[in-house]
C-alpha positions as CSV (number, residue, x, y, z in Angstrom):
1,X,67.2,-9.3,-26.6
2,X,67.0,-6.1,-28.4
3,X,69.9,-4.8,-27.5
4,X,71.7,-8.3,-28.3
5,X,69.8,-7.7,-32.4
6,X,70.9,-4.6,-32.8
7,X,74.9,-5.2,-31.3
8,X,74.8,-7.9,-34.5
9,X,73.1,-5.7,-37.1
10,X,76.1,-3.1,-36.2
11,X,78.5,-5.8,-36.7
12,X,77.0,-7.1,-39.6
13,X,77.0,-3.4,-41.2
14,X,80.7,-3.3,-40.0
15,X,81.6,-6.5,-42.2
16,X,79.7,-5.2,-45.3
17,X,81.1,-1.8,-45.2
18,X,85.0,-3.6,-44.9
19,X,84.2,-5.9,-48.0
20,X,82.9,-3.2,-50.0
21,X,85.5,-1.1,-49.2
22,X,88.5,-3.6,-49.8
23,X,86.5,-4.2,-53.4
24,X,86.0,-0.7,-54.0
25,X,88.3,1.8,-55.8
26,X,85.7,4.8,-56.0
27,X,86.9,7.9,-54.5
28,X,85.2,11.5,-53.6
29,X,86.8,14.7,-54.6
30,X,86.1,18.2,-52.8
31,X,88.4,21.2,-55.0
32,X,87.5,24.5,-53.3
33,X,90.6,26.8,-54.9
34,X,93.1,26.3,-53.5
35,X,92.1,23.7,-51.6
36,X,91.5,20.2,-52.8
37,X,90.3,17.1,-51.0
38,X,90.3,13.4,-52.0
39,X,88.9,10.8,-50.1
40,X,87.5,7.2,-50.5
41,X,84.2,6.3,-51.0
42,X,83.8,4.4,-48.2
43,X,85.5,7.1,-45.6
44,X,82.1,9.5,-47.3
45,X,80.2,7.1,-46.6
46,X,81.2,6.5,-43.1
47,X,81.5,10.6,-42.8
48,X,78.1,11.5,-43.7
49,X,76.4,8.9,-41.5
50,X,78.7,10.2,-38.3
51,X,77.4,13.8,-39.8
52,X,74.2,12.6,-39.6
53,X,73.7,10.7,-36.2
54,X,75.4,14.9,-34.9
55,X,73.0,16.3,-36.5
56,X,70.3,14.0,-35.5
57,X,71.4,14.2,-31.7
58,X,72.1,17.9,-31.3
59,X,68.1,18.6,-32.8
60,X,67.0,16.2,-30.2
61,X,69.4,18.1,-27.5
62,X,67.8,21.1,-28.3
63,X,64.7,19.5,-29.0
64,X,64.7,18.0,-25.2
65,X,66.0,21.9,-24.0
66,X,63.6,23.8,-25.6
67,X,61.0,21.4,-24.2
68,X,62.4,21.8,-20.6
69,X,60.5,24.4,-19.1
70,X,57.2,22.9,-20.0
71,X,58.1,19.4,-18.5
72,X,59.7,21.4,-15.4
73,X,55.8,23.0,-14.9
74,X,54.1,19.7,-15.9
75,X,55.9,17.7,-13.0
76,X,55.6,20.4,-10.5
77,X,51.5,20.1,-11.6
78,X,51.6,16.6,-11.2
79,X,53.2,16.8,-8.1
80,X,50.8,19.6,-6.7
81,X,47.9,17.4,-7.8
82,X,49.4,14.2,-5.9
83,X,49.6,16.5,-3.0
84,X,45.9,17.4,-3.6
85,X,44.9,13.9,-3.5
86,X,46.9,13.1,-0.7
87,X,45.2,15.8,1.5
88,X,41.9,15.0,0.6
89,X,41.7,11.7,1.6
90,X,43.5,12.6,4.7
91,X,40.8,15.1,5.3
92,X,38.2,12.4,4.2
93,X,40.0,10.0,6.9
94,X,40.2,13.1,10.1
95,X,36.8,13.7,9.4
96,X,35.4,10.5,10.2
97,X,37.6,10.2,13.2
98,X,36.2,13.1,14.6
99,X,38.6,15.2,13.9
100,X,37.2,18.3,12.6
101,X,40.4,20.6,12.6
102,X,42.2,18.8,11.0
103,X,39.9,17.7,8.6
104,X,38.8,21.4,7.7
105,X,43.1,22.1,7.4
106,X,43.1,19.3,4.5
107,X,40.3,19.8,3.0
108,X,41.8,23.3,2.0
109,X,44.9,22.2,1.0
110,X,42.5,19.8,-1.3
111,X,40.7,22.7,-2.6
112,X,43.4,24.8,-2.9
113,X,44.9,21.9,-5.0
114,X,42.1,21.6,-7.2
115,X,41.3,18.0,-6.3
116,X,37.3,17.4,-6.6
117,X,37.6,21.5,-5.4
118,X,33.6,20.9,-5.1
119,X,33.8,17.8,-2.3
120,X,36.7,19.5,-1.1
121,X,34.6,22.8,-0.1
122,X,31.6,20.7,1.2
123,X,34.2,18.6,2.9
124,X,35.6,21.3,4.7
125,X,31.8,23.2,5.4
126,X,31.4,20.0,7.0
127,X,33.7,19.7,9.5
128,X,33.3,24.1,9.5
129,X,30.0,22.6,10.9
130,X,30.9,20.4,13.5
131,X,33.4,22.6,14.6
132,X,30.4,25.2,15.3
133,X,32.4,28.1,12.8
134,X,29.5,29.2,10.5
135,X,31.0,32.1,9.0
136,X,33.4,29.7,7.7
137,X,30.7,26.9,6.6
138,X,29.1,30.0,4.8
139,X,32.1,30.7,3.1
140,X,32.8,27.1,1.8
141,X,28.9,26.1,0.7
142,X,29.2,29.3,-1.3
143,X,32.5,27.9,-3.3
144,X,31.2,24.7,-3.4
145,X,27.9,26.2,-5.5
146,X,30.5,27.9,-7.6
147,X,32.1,24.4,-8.3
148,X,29.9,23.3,-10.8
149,X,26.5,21.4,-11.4
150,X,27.8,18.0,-11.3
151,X,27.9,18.7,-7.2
152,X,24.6,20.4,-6.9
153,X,22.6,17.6,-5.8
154,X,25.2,16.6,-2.8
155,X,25.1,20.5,-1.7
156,X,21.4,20.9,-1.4
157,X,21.5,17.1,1.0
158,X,24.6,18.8,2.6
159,X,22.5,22.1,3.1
160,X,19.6,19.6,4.2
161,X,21.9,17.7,6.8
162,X,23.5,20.9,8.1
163,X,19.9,22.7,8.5
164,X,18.6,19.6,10.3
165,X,20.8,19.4,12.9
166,X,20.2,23.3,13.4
167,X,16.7,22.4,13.7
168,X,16.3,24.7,10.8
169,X,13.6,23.5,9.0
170,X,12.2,25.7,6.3
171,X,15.8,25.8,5.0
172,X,15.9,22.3,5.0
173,X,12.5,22.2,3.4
174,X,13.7,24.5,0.9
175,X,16.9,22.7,-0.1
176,X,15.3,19.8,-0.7
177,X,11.9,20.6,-2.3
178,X,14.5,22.0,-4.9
179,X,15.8,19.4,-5.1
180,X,13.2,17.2,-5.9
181,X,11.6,19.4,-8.3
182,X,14.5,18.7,-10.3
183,X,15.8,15.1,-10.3
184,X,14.6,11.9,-9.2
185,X,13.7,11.2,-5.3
186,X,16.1,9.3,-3.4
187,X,15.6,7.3,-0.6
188,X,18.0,9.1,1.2
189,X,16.7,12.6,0.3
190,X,13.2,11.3,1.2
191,X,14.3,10.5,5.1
192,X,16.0,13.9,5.3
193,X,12.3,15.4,3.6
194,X,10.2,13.3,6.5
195,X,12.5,14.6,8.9
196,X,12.1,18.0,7.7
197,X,8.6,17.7,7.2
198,X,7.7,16.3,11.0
199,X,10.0,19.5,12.2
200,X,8.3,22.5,10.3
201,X,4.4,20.7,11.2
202,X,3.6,19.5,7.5
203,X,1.8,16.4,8.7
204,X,-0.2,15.9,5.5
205,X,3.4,15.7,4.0
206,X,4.5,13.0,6.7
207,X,1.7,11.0,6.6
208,X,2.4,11.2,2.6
209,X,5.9,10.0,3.2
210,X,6.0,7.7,5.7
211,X,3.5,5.6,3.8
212,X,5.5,6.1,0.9
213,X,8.7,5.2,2.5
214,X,6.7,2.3,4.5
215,X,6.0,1.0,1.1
216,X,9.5,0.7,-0.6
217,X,10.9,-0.9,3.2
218,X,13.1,2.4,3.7
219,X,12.1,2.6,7.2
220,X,11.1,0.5,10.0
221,X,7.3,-0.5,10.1
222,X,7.5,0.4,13.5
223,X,9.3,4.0,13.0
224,X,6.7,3.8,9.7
225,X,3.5,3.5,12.2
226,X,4.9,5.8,14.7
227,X,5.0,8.3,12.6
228,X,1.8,8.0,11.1
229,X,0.3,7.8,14.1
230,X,1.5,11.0,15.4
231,X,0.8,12.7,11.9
232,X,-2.8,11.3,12.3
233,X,-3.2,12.9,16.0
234,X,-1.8,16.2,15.1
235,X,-4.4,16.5,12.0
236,X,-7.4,15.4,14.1
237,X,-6.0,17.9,17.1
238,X,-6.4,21.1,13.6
239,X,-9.4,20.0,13.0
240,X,-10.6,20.2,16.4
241,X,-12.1,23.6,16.1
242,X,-15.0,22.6,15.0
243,X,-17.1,19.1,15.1
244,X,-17.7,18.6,12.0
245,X,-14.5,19.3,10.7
246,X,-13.0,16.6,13.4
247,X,-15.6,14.2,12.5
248,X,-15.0,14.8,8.7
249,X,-10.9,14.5,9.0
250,X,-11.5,11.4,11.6
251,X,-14.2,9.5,8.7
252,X,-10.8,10.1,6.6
253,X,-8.6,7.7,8.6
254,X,-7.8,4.7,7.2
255,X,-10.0,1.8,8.9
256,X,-6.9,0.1,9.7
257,X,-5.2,3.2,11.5
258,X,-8.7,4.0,13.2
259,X,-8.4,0.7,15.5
260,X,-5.0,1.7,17.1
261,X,-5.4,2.1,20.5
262,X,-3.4,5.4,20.9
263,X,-4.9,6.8,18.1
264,X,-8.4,5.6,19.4
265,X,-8.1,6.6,22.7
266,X,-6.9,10.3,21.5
267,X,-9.7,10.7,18.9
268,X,-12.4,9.6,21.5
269,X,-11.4,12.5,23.8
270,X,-11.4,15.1,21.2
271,X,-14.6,13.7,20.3
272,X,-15.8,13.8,23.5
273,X,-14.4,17.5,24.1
274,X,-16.2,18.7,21.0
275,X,-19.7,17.8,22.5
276,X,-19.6,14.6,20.4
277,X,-19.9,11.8,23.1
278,X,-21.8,9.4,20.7
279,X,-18.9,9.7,18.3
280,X,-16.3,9.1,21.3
281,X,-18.3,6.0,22.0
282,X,-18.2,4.3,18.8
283,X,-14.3,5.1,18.0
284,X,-13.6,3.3,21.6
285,X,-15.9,0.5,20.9
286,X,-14.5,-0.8,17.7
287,X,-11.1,-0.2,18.6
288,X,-11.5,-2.6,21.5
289,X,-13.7,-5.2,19.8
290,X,-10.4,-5.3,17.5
291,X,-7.8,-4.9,20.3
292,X,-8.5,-4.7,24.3
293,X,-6.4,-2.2,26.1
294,X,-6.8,-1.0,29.6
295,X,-6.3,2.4,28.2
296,X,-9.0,2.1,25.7
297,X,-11.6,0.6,28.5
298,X,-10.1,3.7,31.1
299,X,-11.3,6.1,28.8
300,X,-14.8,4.5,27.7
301,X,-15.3,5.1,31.6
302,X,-14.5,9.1,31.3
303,X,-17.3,11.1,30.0
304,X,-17.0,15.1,29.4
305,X,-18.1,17.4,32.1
306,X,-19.6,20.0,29.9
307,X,-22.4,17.4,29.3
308,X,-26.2,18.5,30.4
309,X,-27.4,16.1,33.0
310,X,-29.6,14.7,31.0
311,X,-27.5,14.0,27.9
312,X,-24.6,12.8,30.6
313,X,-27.0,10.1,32.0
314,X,-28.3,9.2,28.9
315,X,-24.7,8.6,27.3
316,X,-23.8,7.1,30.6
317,X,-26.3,3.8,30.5
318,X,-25.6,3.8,26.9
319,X,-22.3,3.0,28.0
320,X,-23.1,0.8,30.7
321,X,-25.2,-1.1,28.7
322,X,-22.1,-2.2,26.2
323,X,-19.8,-3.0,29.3
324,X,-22.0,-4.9,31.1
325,X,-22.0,-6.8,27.8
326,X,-18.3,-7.1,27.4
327,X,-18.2,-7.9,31.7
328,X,-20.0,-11.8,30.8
329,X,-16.4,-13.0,29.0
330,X,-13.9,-10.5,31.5
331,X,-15.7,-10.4,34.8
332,X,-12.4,-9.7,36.6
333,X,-11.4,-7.7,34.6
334,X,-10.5,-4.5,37.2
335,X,-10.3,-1.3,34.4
336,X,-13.4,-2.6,33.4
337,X,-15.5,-2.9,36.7
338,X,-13.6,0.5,37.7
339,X,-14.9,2.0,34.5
340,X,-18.4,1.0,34.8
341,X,-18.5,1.6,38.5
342,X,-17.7,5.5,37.2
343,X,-20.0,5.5,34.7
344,X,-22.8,4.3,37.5
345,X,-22.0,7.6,39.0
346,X,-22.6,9.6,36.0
347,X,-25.7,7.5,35.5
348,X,-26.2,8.5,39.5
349,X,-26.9,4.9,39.8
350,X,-25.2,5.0,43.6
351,X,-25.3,1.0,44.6
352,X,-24.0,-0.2,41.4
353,X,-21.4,1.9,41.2
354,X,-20.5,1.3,44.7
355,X,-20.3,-2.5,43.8
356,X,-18.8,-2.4,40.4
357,X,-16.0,-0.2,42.3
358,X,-15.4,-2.5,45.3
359,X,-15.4,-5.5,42.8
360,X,-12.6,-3.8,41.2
361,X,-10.6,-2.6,43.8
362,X,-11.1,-6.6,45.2
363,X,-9.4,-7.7,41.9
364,X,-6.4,-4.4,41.5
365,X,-5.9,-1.7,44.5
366,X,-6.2,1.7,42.1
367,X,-5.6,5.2,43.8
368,X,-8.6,6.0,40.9
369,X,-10.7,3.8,42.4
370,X,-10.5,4.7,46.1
371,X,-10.9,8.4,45.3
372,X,-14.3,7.6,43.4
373,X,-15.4,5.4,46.6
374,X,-14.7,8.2,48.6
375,X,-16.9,10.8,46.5
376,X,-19.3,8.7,46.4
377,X,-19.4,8.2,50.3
378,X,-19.3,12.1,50.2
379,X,-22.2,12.2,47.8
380,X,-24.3,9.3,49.8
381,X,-23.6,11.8,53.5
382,X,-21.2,9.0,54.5
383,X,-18.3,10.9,56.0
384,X,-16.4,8.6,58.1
385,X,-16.4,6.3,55.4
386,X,-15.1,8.5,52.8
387,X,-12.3,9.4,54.9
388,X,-10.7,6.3,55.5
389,X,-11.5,5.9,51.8
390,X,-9.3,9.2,51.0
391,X,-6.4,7.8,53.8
392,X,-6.2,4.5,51.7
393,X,-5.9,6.5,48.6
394,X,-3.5,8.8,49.6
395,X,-1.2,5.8,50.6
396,X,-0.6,5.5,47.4
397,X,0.9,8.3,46.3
């Protein structure tokens, strides 16, 4: 349409210039001694515009030359950064195929290209990574800190990632406490700092975070519980050293974490270790009024051997006392009679253990069982008895 506006403007100036020039007798002279020139107004005319439209196109010619070089190194950059492009989402695409050669070839030819040059070097210290060449993951963290600070926060979770899977802990530690103490916490960053954590021991620091985490649905409540539970143990298993300490740390634990029966039956035996039977004894007893576990009853059953006599047999019909209690609503219940049959011993109350332990052994055949039958036969002189006690255990192996 454009072209079809301007074909009739040209005509229309075409027309105009013939009717002036039919109309007009002006003329133009040029004398230059000896020389003289006489031409029409309208040929001027006519001969300055050509003049002009020569002199307009050979400044653009020259114009467009001149400017060749730099268009020449524009294209070949544009080409170069193409290229760039090109190989880093090709690196981006072997990388998560698994493969890492390739991956680390591309992301050079990224880098070298200048596209994102800082993803490009943590890109290739990556796959440098998986490939198991850590001179050459060295070498590319160390460009990619050089890249700028827009990329800092992805190096130190790369430098996190990379020390994790080393099992390098403190240098993970160190990455991301850094960090931290710098931006906001991420989800993210906080999973690689509970992992991190849990590796270097810091179980103040995971019991911190997995409640935190617990609380903003970032992990599982299982993985949540799991891990407070084993941050729990390991602090009660430092403060073992001394009683008081133990007894202060486990007066710490939330009520809620204090009736788990793993947790219970670990504390109780520390307890119990530490010449703190009493204590043992109350942590099993209200984690089984809240929850009744065959593990929890097993170890109400065990008392320490470092025990006086007296302080054993006291302790022991303390015991007794509560389980005969629980035995009126679960009198066939096997862990339980076994349990109480054990603690007759300790109580050296020889028929009612003998009982409780048959009783139990009538309801569940235990190897644990048998083998206190046949100690106690030893004990009582009865020989024969413990024997084919012993051969019935034994058959169980």
């Amino acid at each position: 349409m454009r072209s079809l506006l301007w074909l009739l403007a040209l005509f229309a100036a075409a027309v105009a210039l013939a009717i002036v020039g039919r109309n007009d007798t002006g003329y133009v002279l040029f004398v230059y001694p000896p020389y003289r020139v006489e031409m029409s107004m309208v040929l001027f005319a006519v001969g300055c515009v050509l003049a002009f439209v020569a002199v307009y196109g050979a400044a653009r010619l020259l114009s467009r030359a001149l400017e060749l070089p730099a268009q020449v190194r524009a294209y070949r950059l544009r080409k170069r950064g193409e290229r760039a492009q090109g190989a880093f989402a090709a690196a981006l695409h072997a990388y998560y195929e698994g493969r890492y050669a390739r991956a680390a070839k591309d992301a050079e030819l990224a880098y070298e290209g200048g596209a994102a040059p800082g993803l490009s070097a943590l890109l290739a210290a990556r796959a440098a990574h998986q490939l198991r060449d850590f001179p050459r993951r060295s070498l590319w963290l160390e460009r990619a800190e050089r890249a700028g600070a827009e990329i800092q926060t992805a190096l130190a979770v790369t430098r996190a990632e990379l020390a994790l899977e080393e099992r390098d802990y403190a240098t993970a530690r160190e990455a991301l406490h850094g960090m931290h103490g710098s931006g906001p916490k991420h989800i993210a960053t906080l999973r690689l700092l509970l992992r991190a954590e849990r590796g270097a021991g810091a179980w103040e620091e995971v019991l911190r975070l997995a409640t935190q985490l617990a609380k903003r649905d970032a992990i599982s409540p299982a993985l949540a519980e799991e891990y407070r539970t084993q941050a729990t143990l390991e602090l009660l298993k430092s403060a073992a050293g001394s009683a008081a300490d133990f007894e202060r740390r486990w007066r710490n634990v939330p009520a809620e974490d204090q009736v788990k029966p793993r947790l219970a039956a670990a504390a109780a035996r520390e307890a119990a270790e530490l010449g703190r039977p009493a204590l043992a004894r109350e942590i099993l007893e209200r984690a089984l009024a809240r929850e009744w576990s065959a593990d929890l009853v097993a170890a109400y059953g065990e008392l320490p051997g470092s025990l006086e006599p007296a302080a054993r047999q006291a302790e022991a019909r303390a015991r007794i006392e509560r389980a005969e209690a629980w035995l009126r609503s679960r009198s066939r219940d096997a862990q339980l009679l076994a349990a109480l049959g054990t603690l007759c011993v300790d109580a050296e109350l020889w028929g009612k253990a003998a009982s409780f332990l048959e009783a139990s052994l009538s309801f569940e055949e235990t190897r644990a069982a048998r083998l206190q039958l046949a100690r106690l036969a030893e004990r009582l002189g009865r020989a024969s008895e413990a024997q084919a006690h012993f051969r019935r255990a034994a058959e169980q192996v």
